[in-house]
C-alpha positions in Angstrom: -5.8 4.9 -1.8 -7.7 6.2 1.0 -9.5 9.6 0.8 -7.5 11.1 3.8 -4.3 8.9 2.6 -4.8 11.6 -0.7 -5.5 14.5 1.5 -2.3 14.3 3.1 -0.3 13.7 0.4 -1.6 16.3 -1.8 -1.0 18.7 1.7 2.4 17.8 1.5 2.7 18.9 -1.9 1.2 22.7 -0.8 -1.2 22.5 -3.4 -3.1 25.7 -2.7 -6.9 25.6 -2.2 -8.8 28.2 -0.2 -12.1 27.8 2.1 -14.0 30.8 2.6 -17.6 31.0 4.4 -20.1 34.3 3.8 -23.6 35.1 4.8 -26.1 36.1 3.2 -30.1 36.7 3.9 -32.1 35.4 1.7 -35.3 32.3 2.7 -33.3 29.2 3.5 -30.2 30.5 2.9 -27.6 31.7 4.9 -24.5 30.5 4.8 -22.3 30.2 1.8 -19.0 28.3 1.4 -16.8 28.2 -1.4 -13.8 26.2 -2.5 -11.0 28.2 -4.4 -8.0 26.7 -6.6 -6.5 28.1 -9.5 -8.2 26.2 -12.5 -8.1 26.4 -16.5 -8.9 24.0 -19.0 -6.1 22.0 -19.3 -5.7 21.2 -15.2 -7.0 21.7 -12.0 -6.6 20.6 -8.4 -9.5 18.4 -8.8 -8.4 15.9 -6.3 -7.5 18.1 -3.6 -10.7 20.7 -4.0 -13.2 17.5 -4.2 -11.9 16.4 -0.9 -12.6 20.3 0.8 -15.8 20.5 -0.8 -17.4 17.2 -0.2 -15.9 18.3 4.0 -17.5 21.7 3.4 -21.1 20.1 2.4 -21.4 18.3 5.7 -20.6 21.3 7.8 -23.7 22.5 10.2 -25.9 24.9 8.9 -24.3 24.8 5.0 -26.9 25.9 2.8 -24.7 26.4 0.1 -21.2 25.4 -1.5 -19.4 26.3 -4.7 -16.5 25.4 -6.5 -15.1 27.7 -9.7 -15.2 27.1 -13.4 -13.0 23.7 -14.6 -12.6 22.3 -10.6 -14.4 18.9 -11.7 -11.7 18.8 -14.6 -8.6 17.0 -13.5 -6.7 16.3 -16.4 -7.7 15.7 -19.8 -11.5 15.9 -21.9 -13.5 13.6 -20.1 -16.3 10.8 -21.4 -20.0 11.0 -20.5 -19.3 8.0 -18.1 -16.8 10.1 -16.6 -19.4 12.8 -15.8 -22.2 10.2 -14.7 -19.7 8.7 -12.4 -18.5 12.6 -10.5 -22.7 12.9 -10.5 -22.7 9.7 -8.1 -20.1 10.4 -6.5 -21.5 13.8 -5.1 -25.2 12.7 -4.8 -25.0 11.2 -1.4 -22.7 13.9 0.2 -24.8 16.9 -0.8 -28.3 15.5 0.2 -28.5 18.2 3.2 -27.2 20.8 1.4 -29.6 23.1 -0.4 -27.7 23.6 -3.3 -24.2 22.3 -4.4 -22.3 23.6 -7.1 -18.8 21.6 -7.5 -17.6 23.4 -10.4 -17.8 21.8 -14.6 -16.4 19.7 -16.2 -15.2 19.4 -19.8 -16.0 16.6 -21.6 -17.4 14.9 -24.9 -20.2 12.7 -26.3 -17.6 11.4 -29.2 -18.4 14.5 -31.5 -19.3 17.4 -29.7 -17.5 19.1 -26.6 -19.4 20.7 -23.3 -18.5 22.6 -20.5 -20.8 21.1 -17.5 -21.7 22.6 -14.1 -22.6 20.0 -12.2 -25.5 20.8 -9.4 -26.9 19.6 -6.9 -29.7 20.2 -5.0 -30.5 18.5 -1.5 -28.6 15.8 -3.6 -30.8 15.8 -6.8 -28.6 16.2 -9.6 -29.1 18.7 -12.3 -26.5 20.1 -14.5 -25.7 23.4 -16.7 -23.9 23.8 -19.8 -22.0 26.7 -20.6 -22.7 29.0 -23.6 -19.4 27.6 -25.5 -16.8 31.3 -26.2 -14.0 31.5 -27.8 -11.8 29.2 -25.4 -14.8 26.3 -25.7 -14.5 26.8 -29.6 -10.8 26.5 -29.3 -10.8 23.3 -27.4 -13.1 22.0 -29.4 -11.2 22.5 -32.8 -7.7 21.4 -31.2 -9.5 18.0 -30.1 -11.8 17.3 -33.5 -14.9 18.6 -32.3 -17.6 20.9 -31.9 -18.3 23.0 -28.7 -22.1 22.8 -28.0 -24.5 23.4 -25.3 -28.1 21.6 -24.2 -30.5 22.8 -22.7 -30.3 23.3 -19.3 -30.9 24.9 -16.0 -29.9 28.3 -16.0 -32.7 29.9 -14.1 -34.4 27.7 -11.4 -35.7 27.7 -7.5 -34.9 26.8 -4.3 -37.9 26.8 -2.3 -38.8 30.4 -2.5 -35.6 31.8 -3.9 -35.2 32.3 -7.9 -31.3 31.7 -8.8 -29.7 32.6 -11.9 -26.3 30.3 -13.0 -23.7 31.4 -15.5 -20.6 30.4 -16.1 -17.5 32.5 -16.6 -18.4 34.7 -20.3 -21.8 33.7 -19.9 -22.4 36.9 -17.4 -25.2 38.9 -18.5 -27.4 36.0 -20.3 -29.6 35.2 -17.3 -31.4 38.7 -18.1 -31.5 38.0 -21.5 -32.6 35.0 -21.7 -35.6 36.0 -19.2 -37.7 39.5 -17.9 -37.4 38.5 -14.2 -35.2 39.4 -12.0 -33.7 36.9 -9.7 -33.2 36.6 -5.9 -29.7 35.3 -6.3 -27.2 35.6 -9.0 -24.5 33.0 -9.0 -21.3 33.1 -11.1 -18.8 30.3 -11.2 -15.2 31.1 -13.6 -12.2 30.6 -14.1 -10.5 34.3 -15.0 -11.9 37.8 -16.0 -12.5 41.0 -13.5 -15.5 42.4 -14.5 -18.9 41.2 -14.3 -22.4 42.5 -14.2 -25.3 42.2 -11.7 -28.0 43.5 -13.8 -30.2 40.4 -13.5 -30.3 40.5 -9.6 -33.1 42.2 -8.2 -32.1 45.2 -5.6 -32.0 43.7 -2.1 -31.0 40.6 -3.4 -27.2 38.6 -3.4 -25.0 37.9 -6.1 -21.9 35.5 -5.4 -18.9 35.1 -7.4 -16.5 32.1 -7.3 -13.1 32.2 -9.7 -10.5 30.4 -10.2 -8.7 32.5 -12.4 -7.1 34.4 -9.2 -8.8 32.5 -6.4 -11.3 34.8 -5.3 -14.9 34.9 -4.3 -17.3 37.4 -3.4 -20.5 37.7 -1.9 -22.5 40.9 -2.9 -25.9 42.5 -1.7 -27.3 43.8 -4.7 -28.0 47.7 -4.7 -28.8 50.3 -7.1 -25.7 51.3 -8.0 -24.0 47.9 -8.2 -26.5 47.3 -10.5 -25.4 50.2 -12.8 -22.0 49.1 -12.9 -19.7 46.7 -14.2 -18.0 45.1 -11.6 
C-alpha cells in the first residue's frame, strides 16, 4: 500500500489532524510546525499524522516539527524492534530539519513499560523517556509490568540554543532537575490545561503541542508568564 494510496484513504475517512506553523526568534530557529490529532494511550491516528509530519519536515525553511504525546502509538504496547524500526523510518526525512519531535511511543522490553519521545536532530536520533505518573503506572499493571524510565535527554542543545523536553505530567522537572534556565521550553501531551514556564528564561519561547484537545501554542516567555500557571 502506497504512502499516498494511505493518505487518501484515511482522508476519506475524515480522520481529523491539524497543521499549524508559528515563529519564533531564537539562533537557527524560526519556524515551527506542529502536527495535532487527538491521541491517548490506547489509539492514535498514527498513520495519518506520520504521513503530515514526515510532509511537514521537508517544507522550506522548517526548523522545527512536533507531534503530541502517544502520536507514534497506533494501536497496542509496542516491542523494542517496533521503536528501532519508527527510529529508521524518520532518520532520513528529518536530516534538514533541526530538530524533530514525532511524538512517543509506548512500548516494552518484556518486563518493564516506557513512554518514548522519539527525537531527531538534523536526523540523528536521540530519544526521551517520560517520568512514568499515574496513567504509565496503570498501563503498566493492566499489561504485567512495570512503568520505568532511562536516562535520557531531557535538557540538550541545538547549536547555541539550550532546550528543555517534558512530556505531558513531567511539566516542571526540567528546573528541577537543573539551575539553568533554558532558551526554549518544549512540551509535548496528550490532555491537561495548565502548565508552567518557570524553567524558560525571560525572552525566551516555550511551545506546547497536545493532543488531548488538539491544540498548540507558541509562547514568548515574560515575567509574568513565568509567575503563572498556564
Amino acid at each position: 500500500m502506497s504512502d499516498e494510496y494511505l493518505y487518501q484513504r484515511l482522508q476519506n475517512a475524515r480522520i481529523s489532524v491539524k497543521e499549524l506553523a508559528f515563529r519564533i526568534d531564537l539562533p537557527g530557529l524560526q519556524t515551527v510546525r506542529a502536527i495535532l490529532s487527538k491521541t491517548n494511550t490506547k489509539t492514535a491516528n498514527s498513520q495519518l499524522i506520520h504521513h503530515k509530519f514526515l510532509q511537514n519536515c521537508t517544507k522550506p525553511g522548517t526548523d522545527v516539527v512536533l507531534a503530541p504525546e502517544y502520536s507514534l502509538q497506533g494501536k497496542g504496547i509496542l516491542t523494542e524492534k517496533d521503536v528501532d524500526r519508527l527510529g529508521r523510518s524518520y532518520a532520513q526525512a528529518t536530516r534538514d530539519v533541526a530538530l524533530a519531535i514525532p511524538g512517543t511511543v509506548v512500548w516494552t522490553d518484556g518486563k518493564h513499560l516506557y513512554n518514548t519521545a522519539l527525537l531527531f536532530q538534523y536526523g540523528k536520533q536521540a530519544w526521551h523517556d517520560k517520568t512514568p505518573d499515574d496513567t504509565d503506572e496503570r498501563v503498566a499493571t493492566s499489561h504485567g509490568l512495570v512503568a520505568a524510565a532511562r536516562d535520557s535527554m531531557r535538557r540538550f542543545t541545538i547549536g547555541e540554543t539550550t532546550v528543555g523536553l517534558e512530556i505531558c505530567s513531567e511539566n516542571g522537572i526540567v528546573s528541577e532537575t537543573g539551575k539553568e534556565e533554558v532558551d526554549l521550553g518544549i512540551l509535548i501531551a496528550s490532555g491537561g490545561k495548565y502548565f508552567t514556564l518557570r524553567h524558560v528564561r525571560e525572552g525566551g519561547y516555550f511551545l506546547h503541542c497536545n493532543g488531548g484537545d488538539s491544540t498548540a501554542k507558541a509562547l514568548r516567555v515574560t515575567p509574568k508568564l513565568r509567575r503563572q500557571h498556564w
